[in-house]
C-alpha positions as CSV (number, residue, x, y, z in Angstrom):
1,X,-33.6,-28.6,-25.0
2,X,-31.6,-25.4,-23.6
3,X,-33.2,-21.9,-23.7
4,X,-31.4,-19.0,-22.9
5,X,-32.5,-16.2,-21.2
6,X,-30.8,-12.9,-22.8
7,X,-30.8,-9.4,-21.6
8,X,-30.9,-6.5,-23.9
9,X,-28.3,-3.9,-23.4
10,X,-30.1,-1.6,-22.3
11,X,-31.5,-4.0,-19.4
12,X,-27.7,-4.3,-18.1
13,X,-26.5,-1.3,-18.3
14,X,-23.5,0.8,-18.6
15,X,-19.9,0.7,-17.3
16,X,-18.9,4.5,-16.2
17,X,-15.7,4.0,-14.5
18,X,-13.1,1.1,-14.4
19,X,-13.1,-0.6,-11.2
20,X,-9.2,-0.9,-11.4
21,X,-9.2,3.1,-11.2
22,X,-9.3,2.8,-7.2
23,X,-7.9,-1.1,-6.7
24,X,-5.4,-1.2,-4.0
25,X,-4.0,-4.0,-6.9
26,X,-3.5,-1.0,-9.7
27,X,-0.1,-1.1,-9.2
28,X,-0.1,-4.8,-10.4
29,X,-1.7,-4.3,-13.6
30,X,-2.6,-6.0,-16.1
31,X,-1.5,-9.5,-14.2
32,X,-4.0,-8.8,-11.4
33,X,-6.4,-9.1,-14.2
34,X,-6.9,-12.9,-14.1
35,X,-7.7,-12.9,-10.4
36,X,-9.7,-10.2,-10.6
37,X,-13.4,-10.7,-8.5
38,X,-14.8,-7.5,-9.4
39,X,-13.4,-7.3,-13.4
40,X,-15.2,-11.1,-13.7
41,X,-18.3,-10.4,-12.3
42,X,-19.1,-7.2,-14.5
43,X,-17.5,-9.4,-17.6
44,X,-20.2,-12.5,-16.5
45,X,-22.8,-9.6,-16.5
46,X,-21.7,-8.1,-20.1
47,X,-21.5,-11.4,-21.5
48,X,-25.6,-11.8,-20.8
49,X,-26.8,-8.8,-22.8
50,X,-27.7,-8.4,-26.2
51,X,-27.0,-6.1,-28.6
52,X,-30.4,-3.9,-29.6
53,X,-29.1,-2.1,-32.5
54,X,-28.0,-5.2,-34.9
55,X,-29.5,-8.1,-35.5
56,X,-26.6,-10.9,-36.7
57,X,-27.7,-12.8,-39.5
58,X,-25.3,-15.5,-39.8
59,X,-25.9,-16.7,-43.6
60,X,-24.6,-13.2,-44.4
């Protein structure tokens, strides 16, 4: 059996300013996106919270 361990929204935080504001790679944008270290670790860290407000009730 697999749990997961979730973090609320709140628990991860917020993202105030793009990281690709002061990349050296800007000027390749958006194909730098892909290899991007710093865009994939703050998308694996957005991708662990849970929403607070809504619950999702999947029968409808």
């Amino acid at each position: 059996m697999t749990f997961f361990k979730f973090k609320f929204d709140f628990e991860v935080g917020n993202l105030i300013k793009s990281p690709c504001k002061n990349c050296d790679k800007r000027k390749d944008f958006p194909k730098c996106v892909d290899d991007c270290e710093s865009l994939d670790k703050i998308q694996t860290l957005l991708a662990q919270g849970r929403s607070c407000s809504k619950s999702f009730d999947p029968t409808g």
